[in-house]
MIMARVEX-971066 format. One record per residue: residue in one letter; z, y, x of N, C-alpha, C, O, CB in turn. Coordinates in pm, whole numbers, plus 32768, in hexadecimal, padded with zeros to 4 digits. Glycine has a CB too. Layout:
// residues N
AZYXZYXZYXZYXZYX
...
// end
This chain:
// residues 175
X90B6E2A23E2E90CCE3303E1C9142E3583E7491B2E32C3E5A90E4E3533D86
X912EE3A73ED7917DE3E13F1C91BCE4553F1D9231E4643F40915BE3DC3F63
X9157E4C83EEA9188E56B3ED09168E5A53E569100E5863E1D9149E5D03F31
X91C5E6043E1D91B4E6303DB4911BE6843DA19108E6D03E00922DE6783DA2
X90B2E6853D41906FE6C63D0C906CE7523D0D901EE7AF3D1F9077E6A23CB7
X90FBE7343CEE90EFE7E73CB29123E8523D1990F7E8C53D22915DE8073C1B
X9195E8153D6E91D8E8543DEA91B9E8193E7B91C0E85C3EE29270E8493DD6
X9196E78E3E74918CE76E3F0091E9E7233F3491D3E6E33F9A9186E7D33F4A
X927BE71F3EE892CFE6FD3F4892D9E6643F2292B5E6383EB59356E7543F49
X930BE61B3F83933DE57A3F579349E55A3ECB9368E5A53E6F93CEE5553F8C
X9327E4C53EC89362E4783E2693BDE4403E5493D4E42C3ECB9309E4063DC5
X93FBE41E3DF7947FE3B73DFC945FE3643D78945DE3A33D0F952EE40D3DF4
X9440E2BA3D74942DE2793D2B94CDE25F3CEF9525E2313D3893D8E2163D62
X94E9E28E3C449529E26F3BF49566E2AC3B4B953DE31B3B279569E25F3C45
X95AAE2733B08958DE27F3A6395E7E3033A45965EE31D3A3495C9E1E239F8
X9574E3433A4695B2E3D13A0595EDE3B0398095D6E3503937953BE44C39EC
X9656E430396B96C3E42A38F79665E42C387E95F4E45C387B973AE4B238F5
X96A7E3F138209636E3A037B095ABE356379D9561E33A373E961AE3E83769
X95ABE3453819952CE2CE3822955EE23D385E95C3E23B38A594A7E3073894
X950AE1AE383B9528E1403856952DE12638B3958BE0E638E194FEE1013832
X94A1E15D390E9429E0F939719459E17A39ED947CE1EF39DA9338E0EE3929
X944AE12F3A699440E1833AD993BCE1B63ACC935AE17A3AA1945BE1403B5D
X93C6E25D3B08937AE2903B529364E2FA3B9993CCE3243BCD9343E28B3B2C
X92FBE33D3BB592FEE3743C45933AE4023C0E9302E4293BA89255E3793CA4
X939BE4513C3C93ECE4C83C2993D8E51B3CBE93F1E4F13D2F9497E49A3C03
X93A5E59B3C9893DBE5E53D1E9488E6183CE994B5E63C3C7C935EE68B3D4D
X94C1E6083D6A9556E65F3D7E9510E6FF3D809545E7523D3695C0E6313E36
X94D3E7133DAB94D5E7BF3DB59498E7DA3D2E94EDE7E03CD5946DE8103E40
X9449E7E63D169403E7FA3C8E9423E7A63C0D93DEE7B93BA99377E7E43CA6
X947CE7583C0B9494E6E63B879405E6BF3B3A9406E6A13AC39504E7343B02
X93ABE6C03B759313E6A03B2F9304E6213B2692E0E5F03B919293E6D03B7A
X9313E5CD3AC49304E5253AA7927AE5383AC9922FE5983AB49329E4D739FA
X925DE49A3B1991B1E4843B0E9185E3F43AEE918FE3913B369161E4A83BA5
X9157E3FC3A7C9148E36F3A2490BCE32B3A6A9052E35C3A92912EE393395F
X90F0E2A63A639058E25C3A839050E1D63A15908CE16A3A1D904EE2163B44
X8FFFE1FD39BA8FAEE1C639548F34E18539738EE4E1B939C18F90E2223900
X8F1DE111393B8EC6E08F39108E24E114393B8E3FE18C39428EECE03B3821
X8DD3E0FB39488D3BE12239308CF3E0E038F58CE9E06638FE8CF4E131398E
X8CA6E13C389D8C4FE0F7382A8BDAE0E738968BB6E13238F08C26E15E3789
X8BA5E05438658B21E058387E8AD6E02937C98AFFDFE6376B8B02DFDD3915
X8A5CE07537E58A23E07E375C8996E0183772895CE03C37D989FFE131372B
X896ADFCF37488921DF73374D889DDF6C36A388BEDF8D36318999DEF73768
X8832DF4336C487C9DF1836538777DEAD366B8747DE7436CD876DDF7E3632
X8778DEA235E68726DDFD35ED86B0DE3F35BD86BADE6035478764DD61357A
X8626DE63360385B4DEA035AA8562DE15356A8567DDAA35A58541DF0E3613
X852EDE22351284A5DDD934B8844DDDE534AD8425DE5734958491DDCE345D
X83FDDD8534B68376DDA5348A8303DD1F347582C4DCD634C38342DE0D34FB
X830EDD2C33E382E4DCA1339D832ADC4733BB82E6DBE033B68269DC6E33B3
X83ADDC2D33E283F9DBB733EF8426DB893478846DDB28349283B2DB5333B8
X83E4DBF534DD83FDDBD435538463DC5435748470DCBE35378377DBBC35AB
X849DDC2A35DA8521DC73362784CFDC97369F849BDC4636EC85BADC083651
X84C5DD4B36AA84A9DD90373D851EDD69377F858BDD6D37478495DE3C3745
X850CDD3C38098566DD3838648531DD9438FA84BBDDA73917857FDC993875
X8586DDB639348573DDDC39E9858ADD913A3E85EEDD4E3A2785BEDE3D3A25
X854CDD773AB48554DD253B1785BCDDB13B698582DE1C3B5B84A7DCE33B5C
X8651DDBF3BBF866FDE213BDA865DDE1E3C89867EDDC93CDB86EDDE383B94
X860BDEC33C9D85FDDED33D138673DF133D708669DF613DCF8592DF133D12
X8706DEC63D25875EDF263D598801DEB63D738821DE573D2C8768DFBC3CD4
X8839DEDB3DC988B5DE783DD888F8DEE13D6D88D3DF503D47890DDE5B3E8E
X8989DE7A3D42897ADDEF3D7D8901DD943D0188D9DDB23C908A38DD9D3D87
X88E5DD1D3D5B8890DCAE3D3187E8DCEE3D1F8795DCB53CD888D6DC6D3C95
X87D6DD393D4E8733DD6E3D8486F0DCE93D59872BDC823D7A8718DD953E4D
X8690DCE13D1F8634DC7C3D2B863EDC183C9185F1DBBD3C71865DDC263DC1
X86A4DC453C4E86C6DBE13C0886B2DC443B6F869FDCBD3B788765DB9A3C3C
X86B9DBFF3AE88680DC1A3A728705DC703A028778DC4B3A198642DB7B3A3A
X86F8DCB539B9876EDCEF399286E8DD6C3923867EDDA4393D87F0DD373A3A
X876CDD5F386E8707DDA238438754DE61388087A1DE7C38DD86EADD72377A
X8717DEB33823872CDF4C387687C3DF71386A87ECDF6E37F686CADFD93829
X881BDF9238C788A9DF9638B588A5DFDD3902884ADFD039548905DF3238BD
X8919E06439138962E0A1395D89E3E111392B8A12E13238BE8905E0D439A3
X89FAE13139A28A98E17539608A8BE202391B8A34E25139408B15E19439E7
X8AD3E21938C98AA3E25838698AC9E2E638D48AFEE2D739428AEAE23837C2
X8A9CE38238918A7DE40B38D48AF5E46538828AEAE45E380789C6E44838B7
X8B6CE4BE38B88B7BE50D38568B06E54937E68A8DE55937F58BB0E5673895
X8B59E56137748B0FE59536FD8A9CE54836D48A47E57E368C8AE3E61A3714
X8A91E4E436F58A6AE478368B8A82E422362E8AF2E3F336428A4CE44436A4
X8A47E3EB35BF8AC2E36735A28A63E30B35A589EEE33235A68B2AE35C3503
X8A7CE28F35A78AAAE1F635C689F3E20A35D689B1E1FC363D8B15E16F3530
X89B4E237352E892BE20E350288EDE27B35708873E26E357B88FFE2233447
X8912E2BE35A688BDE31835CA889AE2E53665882CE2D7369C88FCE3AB35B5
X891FE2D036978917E279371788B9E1F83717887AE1CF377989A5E2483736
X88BCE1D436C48859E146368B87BEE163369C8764E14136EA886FE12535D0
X87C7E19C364C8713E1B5365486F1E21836E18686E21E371D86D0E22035AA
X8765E25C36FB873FE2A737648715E22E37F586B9E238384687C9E319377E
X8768E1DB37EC8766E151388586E2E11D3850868AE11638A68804E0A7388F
X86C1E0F837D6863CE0D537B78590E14E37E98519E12E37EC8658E0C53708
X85B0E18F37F78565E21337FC857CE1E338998536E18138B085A7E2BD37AD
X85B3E20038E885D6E1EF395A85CFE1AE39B085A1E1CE3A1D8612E1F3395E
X8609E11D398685AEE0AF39D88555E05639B58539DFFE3A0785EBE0643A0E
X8521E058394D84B6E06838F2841FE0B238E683AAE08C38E984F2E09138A5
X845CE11D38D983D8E18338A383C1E13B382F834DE11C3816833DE1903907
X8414E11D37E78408E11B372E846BE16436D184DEE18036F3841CE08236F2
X8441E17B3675845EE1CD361E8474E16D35938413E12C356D83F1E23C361E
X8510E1623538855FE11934E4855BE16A349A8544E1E334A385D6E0E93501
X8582E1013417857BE159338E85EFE0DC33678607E07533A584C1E1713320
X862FE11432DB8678E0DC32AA86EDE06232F086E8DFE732F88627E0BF325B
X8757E0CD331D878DE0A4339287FDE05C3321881BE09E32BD87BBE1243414
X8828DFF8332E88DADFC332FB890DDF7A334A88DFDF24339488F5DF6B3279
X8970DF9E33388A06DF3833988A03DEB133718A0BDE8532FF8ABEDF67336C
X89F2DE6233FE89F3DE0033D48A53DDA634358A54DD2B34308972DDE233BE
X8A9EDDED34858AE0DDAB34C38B5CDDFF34FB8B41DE7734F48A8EDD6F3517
X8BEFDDE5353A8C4CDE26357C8C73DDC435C28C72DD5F357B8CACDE6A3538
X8CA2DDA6364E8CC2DD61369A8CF3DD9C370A8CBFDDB637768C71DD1A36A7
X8D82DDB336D18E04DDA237718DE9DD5E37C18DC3DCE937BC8E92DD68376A
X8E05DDC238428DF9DD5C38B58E8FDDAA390A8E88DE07395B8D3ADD63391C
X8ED0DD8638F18F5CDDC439538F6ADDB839C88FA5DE0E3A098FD4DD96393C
X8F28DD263A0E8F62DCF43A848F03DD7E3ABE8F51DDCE3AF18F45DC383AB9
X8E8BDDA73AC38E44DE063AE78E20DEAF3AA78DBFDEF73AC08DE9DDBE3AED
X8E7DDEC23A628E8EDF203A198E1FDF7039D78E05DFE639EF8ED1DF603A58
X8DD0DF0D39688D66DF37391E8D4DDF0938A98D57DE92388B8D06DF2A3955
X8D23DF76384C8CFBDF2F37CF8C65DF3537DD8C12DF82380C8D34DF743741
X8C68DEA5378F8B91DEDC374D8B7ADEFA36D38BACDEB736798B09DE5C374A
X8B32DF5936BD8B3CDF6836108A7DDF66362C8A3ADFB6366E8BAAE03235AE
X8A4FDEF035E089CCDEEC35DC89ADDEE3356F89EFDEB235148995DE9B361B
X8926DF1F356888CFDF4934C88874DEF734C6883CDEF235348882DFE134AD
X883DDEA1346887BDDE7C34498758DF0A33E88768DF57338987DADDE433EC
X86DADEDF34638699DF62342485FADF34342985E4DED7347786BDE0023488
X857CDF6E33D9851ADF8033F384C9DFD2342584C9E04C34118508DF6E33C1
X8451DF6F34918423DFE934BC83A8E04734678356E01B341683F7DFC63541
X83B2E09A3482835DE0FC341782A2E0CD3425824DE0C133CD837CE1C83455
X829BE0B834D68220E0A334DE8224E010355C8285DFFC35A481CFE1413508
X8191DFAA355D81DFDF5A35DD81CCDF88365981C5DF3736B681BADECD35EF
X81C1E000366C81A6E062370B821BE03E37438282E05637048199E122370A
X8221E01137A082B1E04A38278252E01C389381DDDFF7388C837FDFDE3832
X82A9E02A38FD82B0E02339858321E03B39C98379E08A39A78260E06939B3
X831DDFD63A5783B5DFFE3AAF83D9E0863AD0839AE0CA3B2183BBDFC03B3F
X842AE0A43A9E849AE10E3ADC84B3E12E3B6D8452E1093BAF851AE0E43AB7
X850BE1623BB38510E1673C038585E1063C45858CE0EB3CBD8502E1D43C05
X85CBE0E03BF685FBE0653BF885FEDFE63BC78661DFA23BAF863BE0713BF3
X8585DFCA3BB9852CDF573B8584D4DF233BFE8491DF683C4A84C8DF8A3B06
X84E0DEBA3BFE8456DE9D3C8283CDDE563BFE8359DE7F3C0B849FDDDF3D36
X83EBDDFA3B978388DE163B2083DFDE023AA88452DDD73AB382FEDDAF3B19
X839FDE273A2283A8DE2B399B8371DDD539288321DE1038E08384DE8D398A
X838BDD5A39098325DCD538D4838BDD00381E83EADD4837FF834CDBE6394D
X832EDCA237D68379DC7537608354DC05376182F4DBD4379E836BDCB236E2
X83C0DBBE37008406DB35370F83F0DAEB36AB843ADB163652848FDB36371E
X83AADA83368083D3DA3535F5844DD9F63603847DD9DC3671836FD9C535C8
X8478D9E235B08537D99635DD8544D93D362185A3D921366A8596D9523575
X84B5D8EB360784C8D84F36558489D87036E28477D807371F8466D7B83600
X8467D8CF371E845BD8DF379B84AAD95F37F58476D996385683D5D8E337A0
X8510D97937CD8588D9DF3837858ED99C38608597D9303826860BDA23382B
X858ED9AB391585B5D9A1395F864ED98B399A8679D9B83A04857ED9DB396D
X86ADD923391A8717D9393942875BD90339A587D6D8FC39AF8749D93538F8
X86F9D8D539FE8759D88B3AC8876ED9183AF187CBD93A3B3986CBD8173B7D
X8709D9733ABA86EFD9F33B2E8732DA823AE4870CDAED3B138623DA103B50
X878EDA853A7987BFDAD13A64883FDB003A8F88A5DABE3AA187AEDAC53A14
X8826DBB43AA488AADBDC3B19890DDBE03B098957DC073B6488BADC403B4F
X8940DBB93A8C89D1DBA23A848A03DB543A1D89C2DB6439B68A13DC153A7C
X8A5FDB053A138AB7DAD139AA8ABBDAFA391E8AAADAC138B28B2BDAE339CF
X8AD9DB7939468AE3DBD038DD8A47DBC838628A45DBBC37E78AF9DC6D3932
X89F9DBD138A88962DC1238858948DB9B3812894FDBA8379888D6DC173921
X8924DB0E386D8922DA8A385D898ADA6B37AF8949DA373754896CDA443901
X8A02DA8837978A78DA7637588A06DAB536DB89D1DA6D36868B1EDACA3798
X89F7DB1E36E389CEDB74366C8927DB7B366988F4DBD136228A14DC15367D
X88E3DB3536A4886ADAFD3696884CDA87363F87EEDA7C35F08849DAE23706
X88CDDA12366388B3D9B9361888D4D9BD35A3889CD97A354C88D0D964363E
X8953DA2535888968DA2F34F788FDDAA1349E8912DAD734318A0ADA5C34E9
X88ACDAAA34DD8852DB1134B287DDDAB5347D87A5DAB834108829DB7E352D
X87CADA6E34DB874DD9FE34C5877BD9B33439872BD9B033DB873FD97B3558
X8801D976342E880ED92533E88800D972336187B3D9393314887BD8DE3408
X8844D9FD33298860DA7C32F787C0DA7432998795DA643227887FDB063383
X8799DA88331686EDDA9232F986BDDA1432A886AADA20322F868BDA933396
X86A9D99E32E78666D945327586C9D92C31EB8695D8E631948642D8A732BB
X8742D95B31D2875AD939315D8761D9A6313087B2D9BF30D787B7D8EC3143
X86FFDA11316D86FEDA9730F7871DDAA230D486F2DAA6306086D7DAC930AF
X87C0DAC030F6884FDB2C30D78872DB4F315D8877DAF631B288E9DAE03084
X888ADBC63179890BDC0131EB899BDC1C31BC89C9DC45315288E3DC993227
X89D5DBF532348A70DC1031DA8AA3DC5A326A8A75DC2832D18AEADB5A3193
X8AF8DCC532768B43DCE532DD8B94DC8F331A8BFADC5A32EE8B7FDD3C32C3
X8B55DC83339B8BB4DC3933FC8C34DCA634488C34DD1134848B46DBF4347E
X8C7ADC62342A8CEFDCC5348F8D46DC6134DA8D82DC0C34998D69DD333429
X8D53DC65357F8D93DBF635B78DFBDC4F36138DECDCC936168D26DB86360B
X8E60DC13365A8EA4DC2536C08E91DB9F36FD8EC9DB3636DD8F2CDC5536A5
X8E13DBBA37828E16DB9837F78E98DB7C386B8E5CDB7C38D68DCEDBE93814
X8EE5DB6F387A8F56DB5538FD8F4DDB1D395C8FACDB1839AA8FB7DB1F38EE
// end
């Protein structure tokens, strides 16, 4: 961040009077400009026991498996963003959405807040950022080919979650 928002003129990186943390201040306008973590909102859809996943037609990691996640939209919350990435790169439609996960990631400045949800019907298809759309019995995800760490982390505790039919909220800090 280089120029103020609101006036245009230069930032100067440092800790305005009563705050801890540096950040970006214009001198002409005194307008603090905060840069906060981004939610990404994530779902695990169902259906009879299997996990919809996306193959993603999109960097980073194009080509590789990940269930529906993305960053959440003003004026949404967490669930709405959820089923909305499902709708999206999907073309499915969730019902009975719950939290089933929160996971800091600081070094990259993101949270995931993912829902386990069902799907209402087993219709989908790829999105526009999907190259395809499969469901999964547990013992066959694809996990060499999943796009991130992250995904993988809260897959397996989902799987495991799953055969002893209980979920419990996972909440981690990643570093």
């Amino acid at each position: 961040m280089r120029y103020c928002s609101h006036c245009g003129s230069p930032l100067e990186k440092r800790i305005p009077p009563g705050d801890t943390l540096p950040r970006f201040v214009c001198e002409a306008c005194q307008a603090i400009h905060y840069e906060n973590p981004k939610i990404v909102a994530g779902c695990i859809p169902e259906w009879s026991g299997r996990i919809l996943l996306c193959r993603r037609a999109i960097e980073p990691r194009s080509g590789f498996w990940t269930f529906p996640a993305g960053f959440m939209e003003l004026g949404e919350s967490t669930e709405q963003a959820a089923c909305r990435e499902t709708l999206e790169e999907a073309m499915a439609v969730v019902e009975q959405c719950r939290l089933y996960s929160v996971v800091s990631m600081p070094r990259i400045n993101q949270v995931y807040m993912v829902f386990r949800a069902q799907l209402v019907t087993p219709e989908f298809a790829p999105g526009t950022e999907s190259l395809e759309v499969s469901l999964f019995d547990p013992h066959s995800i694809p996990w060499s080919d999943l796009a991130f760490p992250v995904i993988a982390d809260i897959l397996r505790r989902y799987v495991d979650d799953s055969a002893k039919g209980h979920y419990s909220l996972y909440v981690a800090d990643l570093r």
